[in-house]
KEDOBA-89141 format. One record per atom (N, C-alpha, C): residue in one letter; x, y, z. Coordinates in steps of 0.001 Angstrom, whole numbers, plus 500000, padded with zeros to 6 digits. Example, Ala and Ser with C-alpha at 12.3 -4.5 7.8 and 13.67 -1.06 7.14 Angstrom:
! residues 2
A513190494310507800;A512300495500507800;A513200496700507800;S512850497750507080;S513670498940507140;S512900500030507870;
***
This chain:
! residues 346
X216636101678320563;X217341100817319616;X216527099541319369;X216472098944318527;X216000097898318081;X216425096778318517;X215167095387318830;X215658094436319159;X216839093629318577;X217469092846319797;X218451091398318725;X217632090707318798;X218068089643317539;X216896088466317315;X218150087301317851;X219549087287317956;X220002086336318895;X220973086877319691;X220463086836321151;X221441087551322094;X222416086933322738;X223104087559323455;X224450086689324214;X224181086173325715;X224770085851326525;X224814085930327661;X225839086653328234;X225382087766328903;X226655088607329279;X226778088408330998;X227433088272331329;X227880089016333042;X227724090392333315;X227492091828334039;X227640092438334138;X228534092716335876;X229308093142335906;X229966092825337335;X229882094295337982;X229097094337338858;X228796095841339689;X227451096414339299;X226764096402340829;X225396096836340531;X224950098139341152;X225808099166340901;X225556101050341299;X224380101142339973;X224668102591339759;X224016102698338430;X224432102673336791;X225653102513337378;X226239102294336124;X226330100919335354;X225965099879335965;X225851099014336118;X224565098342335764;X223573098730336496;X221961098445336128;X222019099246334993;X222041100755334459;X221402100821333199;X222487100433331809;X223473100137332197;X224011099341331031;X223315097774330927;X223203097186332087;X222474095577331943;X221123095968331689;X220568097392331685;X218869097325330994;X219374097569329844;X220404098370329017;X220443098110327923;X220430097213327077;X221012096230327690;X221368095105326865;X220064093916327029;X219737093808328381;X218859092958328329;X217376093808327484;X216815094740327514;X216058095574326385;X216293095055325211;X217295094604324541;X217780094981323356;X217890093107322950;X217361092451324190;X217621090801323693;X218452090127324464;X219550090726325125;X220573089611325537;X220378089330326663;X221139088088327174;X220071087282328477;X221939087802329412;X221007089031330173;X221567089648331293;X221848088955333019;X222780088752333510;X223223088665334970;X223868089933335519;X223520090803336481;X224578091617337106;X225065090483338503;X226062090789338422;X227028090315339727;X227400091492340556;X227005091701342145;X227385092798342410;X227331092642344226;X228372092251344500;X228701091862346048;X227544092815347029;X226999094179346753;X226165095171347412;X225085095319347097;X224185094802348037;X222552095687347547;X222414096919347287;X221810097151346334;X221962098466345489;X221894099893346409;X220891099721347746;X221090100626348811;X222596100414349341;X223566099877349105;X224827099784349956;X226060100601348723;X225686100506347666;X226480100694346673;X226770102381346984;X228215103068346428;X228095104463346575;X227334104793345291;X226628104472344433;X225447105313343926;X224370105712345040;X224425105296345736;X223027105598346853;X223156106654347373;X224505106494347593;X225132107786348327;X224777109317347646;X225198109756346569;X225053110148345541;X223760111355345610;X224438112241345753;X223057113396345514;X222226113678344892;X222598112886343636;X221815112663342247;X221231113864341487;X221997115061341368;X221916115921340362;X222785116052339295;X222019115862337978;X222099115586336430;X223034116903336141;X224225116593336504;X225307117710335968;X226876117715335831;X227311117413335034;X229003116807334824;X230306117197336231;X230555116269336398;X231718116634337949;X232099115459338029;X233498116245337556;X235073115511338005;X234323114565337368;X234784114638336272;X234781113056334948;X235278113827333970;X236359112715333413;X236875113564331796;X237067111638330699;X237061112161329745;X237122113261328906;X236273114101328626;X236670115397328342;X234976116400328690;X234262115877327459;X234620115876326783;X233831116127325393;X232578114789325134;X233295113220325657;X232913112530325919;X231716112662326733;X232085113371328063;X231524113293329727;X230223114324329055;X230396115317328105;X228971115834327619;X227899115501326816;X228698114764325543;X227686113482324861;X226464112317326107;X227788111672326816;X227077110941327673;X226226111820328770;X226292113099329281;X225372113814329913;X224275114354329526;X224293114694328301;X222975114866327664;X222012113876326613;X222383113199326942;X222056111513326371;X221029111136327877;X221683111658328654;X221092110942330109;X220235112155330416;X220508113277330217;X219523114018330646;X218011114019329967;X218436113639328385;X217019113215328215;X216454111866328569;X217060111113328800;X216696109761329947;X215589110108331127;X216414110748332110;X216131111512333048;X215162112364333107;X215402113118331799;X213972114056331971;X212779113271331570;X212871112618330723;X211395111675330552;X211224110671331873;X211839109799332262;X211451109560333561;X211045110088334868;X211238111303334152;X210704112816335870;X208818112763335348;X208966112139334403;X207177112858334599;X206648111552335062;X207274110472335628;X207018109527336633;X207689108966337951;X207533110272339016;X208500110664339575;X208455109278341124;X207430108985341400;X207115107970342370;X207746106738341730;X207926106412340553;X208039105411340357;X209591105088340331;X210271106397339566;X211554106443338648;X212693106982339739;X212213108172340779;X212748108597341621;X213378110005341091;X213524110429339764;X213726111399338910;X212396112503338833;X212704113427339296;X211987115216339308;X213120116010338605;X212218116669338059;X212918117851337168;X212650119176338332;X213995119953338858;X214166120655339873;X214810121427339351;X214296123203339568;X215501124256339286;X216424124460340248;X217156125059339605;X218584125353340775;X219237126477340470;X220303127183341014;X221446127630340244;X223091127076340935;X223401127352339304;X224992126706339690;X226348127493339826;X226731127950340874;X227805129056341109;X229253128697341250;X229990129649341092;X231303129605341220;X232086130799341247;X233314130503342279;X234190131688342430;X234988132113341262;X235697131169340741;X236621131200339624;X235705130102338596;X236436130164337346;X236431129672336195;X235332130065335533;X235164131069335375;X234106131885334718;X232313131866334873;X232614131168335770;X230761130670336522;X230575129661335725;X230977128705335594;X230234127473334808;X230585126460335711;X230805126900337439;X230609125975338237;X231229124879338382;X230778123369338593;X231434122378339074;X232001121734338222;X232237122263337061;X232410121352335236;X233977121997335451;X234201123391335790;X235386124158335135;X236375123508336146;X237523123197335524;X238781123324336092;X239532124788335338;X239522125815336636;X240310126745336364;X241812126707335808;X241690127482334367;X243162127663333810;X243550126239332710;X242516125459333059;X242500124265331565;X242452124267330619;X241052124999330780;X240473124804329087;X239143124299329372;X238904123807330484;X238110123179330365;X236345123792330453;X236534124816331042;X235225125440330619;X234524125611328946;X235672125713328251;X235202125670327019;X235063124229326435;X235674123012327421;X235767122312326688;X233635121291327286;X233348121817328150;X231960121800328129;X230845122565327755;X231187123301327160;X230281124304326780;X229340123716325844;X229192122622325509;X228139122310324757;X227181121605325506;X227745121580327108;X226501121085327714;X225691122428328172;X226385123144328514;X225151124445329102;X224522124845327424;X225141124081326357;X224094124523325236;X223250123850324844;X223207122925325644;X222154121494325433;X221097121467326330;X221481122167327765;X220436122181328724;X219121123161328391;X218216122575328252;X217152123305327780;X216766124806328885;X216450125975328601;X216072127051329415;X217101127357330096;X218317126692330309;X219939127518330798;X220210128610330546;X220435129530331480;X220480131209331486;X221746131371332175;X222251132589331966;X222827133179333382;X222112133857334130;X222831133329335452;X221992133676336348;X222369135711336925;X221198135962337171;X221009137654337653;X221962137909339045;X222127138924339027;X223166139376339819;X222461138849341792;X220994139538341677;X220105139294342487;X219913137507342713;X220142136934342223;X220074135567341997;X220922134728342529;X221819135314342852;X223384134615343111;X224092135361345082;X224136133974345467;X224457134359346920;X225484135300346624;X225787135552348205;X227160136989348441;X228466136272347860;X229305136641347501;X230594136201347022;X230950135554345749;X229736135293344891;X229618134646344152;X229424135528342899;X230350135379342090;X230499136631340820;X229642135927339638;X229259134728339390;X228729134198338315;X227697133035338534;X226854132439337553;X226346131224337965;X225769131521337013;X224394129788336885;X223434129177335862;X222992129759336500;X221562129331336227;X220195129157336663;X219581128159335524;X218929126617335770;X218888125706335348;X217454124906335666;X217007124125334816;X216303123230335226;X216520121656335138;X217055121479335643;X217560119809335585;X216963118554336120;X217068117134335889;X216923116107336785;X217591115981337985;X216599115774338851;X217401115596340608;X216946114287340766;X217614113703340998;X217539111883340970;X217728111768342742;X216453111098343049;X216479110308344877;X217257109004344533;X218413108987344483;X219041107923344031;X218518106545344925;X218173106279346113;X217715104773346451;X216338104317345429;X215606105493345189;X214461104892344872;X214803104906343315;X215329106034342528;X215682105325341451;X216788104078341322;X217231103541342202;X217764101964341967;X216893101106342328;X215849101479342931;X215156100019342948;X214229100318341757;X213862101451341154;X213753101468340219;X214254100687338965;X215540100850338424;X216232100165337416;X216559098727337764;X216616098324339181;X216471097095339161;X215137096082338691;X214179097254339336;X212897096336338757;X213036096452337451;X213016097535336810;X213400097448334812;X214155096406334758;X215301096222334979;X216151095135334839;X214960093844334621;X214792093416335763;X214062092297336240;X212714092350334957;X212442092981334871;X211006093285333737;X211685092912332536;X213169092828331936;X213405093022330942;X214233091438330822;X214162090611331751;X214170089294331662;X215818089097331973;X216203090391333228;X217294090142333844;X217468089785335103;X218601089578335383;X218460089322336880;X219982089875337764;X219714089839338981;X220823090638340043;X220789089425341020;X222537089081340713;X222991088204341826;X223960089448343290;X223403088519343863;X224146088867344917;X225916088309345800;X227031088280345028;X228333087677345301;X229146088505344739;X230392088217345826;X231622088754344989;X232448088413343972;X232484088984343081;X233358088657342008;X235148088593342095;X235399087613342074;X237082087626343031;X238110087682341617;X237458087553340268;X237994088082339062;X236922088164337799;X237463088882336662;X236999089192335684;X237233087475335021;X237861087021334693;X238068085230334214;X236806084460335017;X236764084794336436;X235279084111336659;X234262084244336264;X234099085904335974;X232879086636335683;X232366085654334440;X233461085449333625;X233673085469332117;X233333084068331973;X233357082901332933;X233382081544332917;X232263080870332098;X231318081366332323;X230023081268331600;X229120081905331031;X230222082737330527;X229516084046329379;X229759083812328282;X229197084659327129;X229602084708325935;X230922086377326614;X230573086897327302;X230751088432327550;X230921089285328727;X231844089962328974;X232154090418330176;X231711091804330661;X231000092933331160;X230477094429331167;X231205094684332272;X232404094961332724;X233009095648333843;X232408096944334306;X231465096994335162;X231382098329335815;X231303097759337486;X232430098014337644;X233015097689339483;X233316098984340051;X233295100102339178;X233450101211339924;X234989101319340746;X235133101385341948;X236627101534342709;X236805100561342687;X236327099527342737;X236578098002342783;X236969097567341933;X237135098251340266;X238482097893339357;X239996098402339956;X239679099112340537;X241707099045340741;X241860097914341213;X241299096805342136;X241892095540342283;X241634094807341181;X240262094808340532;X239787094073339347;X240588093452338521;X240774094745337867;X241449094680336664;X242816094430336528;X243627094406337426;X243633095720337951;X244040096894337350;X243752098290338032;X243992099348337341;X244138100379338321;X245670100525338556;X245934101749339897;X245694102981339553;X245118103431338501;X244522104865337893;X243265104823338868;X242855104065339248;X241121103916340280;X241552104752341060;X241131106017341559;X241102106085343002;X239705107126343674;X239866106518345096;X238653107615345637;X238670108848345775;X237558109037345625;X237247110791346070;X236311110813346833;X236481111297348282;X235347110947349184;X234685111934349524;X233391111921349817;X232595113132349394;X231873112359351072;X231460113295351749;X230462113414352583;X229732114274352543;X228533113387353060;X227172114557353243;X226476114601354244;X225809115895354542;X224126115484356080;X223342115902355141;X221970115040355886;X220898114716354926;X219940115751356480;X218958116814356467;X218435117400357828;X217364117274356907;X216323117482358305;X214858118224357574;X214712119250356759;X213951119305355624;X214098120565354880;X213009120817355592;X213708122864355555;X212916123996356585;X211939124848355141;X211832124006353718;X211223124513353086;X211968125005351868;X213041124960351524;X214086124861350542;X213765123743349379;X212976124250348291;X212581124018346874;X213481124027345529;X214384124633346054;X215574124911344950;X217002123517344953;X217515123180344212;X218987122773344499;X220011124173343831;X220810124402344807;X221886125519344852;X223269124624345232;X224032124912344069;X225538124246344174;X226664125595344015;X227353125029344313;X228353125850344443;X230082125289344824;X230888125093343367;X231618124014343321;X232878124184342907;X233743124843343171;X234803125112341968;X235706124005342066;X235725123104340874;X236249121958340883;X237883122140341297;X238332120682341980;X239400120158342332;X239556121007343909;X238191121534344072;X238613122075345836;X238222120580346599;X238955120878347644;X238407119926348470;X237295119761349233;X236377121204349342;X235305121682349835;X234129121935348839;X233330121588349005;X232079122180348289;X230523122757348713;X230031123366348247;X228758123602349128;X227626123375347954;X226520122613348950;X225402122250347673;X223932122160348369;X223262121936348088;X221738122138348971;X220971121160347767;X220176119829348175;X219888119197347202;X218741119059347729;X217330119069347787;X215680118608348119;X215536117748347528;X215394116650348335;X214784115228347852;X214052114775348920;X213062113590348458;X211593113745349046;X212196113095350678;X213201112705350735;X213646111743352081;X214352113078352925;X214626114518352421;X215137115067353028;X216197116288352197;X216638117318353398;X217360118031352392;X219015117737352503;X219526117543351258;X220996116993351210;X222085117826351236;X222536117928352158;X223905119153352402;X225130118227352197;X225684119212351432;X226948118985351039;X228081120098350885;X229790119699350675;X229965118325350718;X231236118511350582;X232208117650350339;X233665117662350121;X234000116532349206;X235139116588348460;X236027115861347597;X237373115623347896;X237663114832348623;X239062114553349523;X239623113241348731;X240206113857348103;X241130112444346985;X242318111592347645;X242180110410347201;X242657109577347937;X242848108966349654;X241211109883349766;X240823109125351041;X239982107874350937;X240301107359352013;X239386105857351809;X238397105885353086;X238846106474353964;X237270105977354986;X235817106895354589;X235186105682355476;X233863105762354559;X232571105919356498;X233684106595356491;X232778106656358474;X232610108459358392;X231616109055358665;X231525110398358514;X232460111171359771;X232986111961359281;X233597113108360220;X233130114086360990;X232706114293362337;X231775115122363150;X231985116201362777;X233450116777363276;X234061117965362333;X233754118242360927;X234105117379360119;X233707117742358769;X232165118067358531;X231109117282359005;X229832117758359192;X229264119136359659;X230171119540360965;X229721120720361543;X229948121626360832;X231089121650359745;X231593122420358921;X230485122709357182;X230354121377357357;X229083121424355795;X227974122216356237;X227278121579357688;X226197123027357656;X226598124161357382;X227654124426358572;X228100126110358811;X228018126464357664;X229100125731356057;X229074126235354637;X227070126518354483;X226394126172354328;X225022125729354014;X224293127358354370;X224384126631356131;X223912127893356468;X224131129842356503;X225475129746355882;X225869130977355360;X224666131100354045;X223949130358353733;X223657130477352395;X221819130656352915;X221680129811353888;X219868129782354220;X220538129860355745;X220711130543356624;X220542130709357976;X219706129795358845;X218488129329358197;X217421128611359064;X218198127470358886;X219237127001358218;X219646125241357718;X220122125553359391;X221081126011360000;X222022125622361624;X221038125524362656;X219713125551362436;X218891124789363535;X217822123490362962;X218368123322361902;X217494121762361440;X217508120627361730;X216832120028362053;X217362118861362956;X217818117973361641;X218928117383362090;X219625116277361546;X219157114919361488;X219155113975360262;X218184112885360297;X219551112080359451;X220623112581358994;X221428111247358786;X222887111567358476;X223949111077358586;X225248111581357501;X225554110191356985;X226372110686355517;X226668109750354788;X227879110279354328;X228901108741353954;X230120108894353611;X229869107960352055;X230101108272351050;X230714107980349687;X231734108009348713;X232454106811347951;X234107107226347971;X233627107194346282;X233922108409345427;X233760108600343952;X234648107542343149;X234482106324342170;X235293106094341722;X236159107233340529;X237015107835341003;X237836108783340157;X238607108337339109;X238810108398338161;X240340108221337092;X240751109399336297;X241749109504335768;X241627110405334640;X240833110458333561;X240242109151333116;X239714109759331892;X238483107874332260;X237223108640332119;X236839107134331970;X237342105828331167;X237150104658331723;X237518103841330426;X236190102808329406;X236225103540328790;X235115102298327946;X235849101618326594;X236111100585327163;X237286100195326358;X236892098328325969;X237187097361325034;X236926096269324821;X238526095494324836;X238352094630325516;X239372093708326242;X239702092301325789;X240081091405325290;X239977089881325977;X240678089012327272;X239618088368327726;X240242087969329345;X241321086909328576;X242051086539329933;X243290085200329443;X242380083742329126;X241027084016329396;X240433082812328588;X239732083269327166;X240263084114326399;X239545084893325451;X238418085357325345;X237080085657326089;X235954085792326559;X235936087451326571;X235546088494325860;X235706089356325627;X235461090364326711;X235866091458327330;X235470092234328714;X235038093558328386;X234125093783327988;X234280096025327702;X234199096232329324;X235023097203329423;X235253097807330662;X234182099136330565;X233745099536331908;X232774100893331880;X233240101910333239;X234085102188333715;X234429102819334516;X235353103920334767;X235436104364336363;X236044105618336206;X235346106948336306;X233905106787336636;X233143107633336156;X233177108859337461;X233813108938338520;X234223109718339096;X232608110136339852;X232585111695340434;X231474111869340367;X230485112799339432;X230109111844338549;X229103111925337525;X228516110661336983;X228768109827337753;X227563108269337740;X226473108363337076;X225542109325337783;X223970108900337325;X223974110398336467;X224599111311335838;X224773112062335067;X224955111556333443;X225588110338333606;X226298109626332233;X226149108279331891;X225610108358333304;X225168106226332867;X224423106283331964;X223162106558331305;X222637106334330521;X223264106777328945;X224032107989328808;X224563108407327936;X225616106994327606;X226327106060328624;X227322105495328296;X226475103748328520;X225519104346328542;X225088102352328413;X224440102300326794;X224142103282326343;X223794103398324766;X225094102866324128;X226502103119324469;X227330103002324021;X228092101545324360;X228131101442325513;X228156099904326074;X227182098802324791;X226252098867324671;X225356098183323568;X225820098243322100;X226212099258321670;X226585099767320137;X227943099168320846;X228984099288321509;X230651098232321675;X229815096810321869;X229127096098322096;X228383094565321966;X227805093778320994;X227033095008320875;X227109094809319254;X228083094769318387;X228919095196318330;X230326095471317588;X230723094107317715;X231195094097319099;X231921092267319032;X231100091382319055;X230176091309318563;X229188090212318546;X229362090121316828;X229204091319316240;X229383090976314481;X230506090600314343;X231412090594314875;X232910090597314795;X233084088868314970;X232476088337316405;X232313087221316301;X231673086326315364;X230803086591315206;X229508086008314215;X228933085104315396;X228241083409314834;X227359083467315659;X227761083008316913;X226721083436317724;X227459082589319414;X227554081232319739;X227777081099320620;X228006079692321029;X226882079444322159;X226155077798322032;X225331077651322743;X225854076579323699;
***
C-alpha cells in the first residue's frame, strides 16, 4: 500500500503477533507507531504457538479465509528468508476422522467445511492426500505445502521491522483503553485474552493448548491431525529449536503450568504415529491459553474521551495464520477514520 504523507499517532496495545504486524502496517504506511504490551514478545502466547499457516478455531470462516490467504502469501515470501523471518515453507498432511478430511477447519455437521473451502482452493499444490499417505484410522486428509513459522524468531523478527519502520515497543501495562488513548490521535486493541478485562468483553475466553517440544529423531514433515472442537489433538511440527508435539484445546481453562499426565499422553498420541517419538529425549513443555471468541472482532469504537479504538481480536487459534491478512485491514479501518476526521491534531 502506499505511503501517508500525514500520519497519526496511534497506540497499539498488545505485542503477540497480532499486534506487531498490524503496528508494521501502519508504521510502513507513515504513522508514528507505539505498541504497549506488558510481555516480551518471548512471554506472549504467540511464542507459544506452533506456527503452522492454517485456519483453527477462528470464525467468521469466510472472513478467517480472506485473512489466511492474505497471510499466506506474507508468509510464503518471507520463507525464502528463513534465518532472518523464522518462516520455511514445509509439507505436511492434514487429517481427520470426521468432517470430510478437511481437518482442523471443519466443525462437523455445520457447514463449515464448505464454508472454507476456498482456502484449500487458494493453497497452492493442495491435493488429497493417497490412501498410502494417511496414518491408520484416518479416512481422509491434504497433503500441503505451507508456511511453518518458529514463532520466537519470527517475533523478534517483526519487532525489528517494527523498529526499522520508525516504531517502537514499550514495555507496561495498560490498566485501560482511555489511557492507551491519552496521547493518541488512535487506539489498535490487540490484547488478545486480555480484552475480556479490557474492554471489557466476556465473549474472551481461553483455550489452552499444551505442548512438548523433544529432539527431532529426523521427522521433516508437519502431520496434524485435528477434528475441531475435540479437546485432544495430535500434530508433529519441525522447527529448527526442535520437534513440536502436540496438543489439546481445553476451553475455559486458565492454567498455564503444563500437565505431566497430559504430556505423557501427547507423546503416546505422537508416537502411535512415528514409534521412535516415545524414546526422544524431551527438551521442553509449554502451556498457551488461545484467545477464543465467537467471531473475531475488528470493529471501530470511540473511547469515553472520544479518541477512536479499532479493536483486533479474538483470533482464537489462528494468530499468525491471519495477522497479516487482518493488519491490511486494520490500515484500510485507519485510514477510513482518519478521512472521516480530516486533518489531525498536533
Amino acid at each position: 500500500m502506499t505511503s501517508n504523507t500525514e500520519g497519526l499517532d496511534i497506540q497499539v496495545v498488545g505485542g503477540g503477533v497480532i499486534g506487531l504486524t498490524s503496528a508494521i502496517a501502519l508504521a510502513e504506511d507513515g504513522h508514528r507507531v507505539r505498541v504497549l504490551s506488558r510481555d516480551a514478545a518471548d512471554d506472549t502466547t504467540s511464542a507459544v504457538a506452533g506456527g503452522l499457516c492454517w485456519p483453527y478455531r477462528i470464525r467468521p470462516y469466510e472472513r478467517a479465509v480472506e485473512w489466511s490467504v492474505r497471510s499466506f502469501q506474507v508468509l510464503a515470501a518471507l520463507a525464502r528468508r528463513p534465518e532472518e523471518t523464522g518462516a520455511r515453507m514445509v509439507t505436511g498432511t492434514m487429517t481427520a476422522t470426521t468432517g470430510g478430511g478437511r481437518g482442523a477447519s471443519a466443525e462437523a455437521g455445520d457447514g463449515a467445511d464448505d464454508g472454507l473451502a476456498a482456502w484449500y482452493d487458494a493453497v497452492p499444490g493442495l491435493r488429497r492426500a493417497r490412501a498410502e499417505e494417511l496414518p491408520e484410522g484416518y479416512e481422509a486428509g491434504w497433503r500441503a505445502r505451507t508456511p511453518l513459522v518458529d514463532m520466537p524468531a519470527h517475533l523478534r523478527y517483526l519487532e525489528q521491522r517494527l523498529t526499522a519502520a520508525g516504531g517502537a515497543v514499550e514495555r507496561r501495562e495498560v490498566t485501560s483503553l482511555e489511557e492507551a488513548g491519552a496521547a493518541a490521535d488512535m487506539v489498535v486493541n490487540c490484547s488478545g485474552l486480555g480484552a475480556r478485562e479490557l474492554v471489557p468483553d466476556p465473549e474472551v475466553q481461553p483455550v489452552q493448548g499444551q505442548l512438548v517440544i523433544v529432539e527431532n529423531p529426523g521427522i521433516d514433515e508437519w502431520h496434524v491431525a485435528a477434528d475441531a472442537g475435540a479437546a485432544d489433538t495430535t500434530y508433529l511440527l519441525p522447527q529448527p529449536y526442535g520437534l513440536v508435539l502436540g496438543g489439546t484445546a481445553r476451553e475455559n481453562a486458565w492454567s498455564r503450568e503444563p500437565d505431566p499426565a497430559v504430556a505423557e499422553a501427547i507423546v503416546a498420541r505422537c508416537a502411535r504415529r512415528f514409534p521412535e517419538l516415545a524414546r526422544a529425549r524431551v527438551l521442553a513443555h509449554k502451556v498457551g491459553l488461545r484467545p477464543a471468541r465467537p467471531a473475531v472482532r475488528l470493529a471501530v469504537e470511540r473511547l469515553s474521551g472520544g479518541v477512536p479504538c479499532l479493536h483486533n481480536y479474538g483470533h482464537g487459534g489462528a494468530g499468525v495464520t491471519v495477522a497479516w491478512g487482518c493488519a491490511d485491514e486494520v490500515l484500510r479501518r485507519v485510514r477510513a477514520v482518519r478521512e472521516d476526521r480530516g486533518p489531525v491534531r498536533r
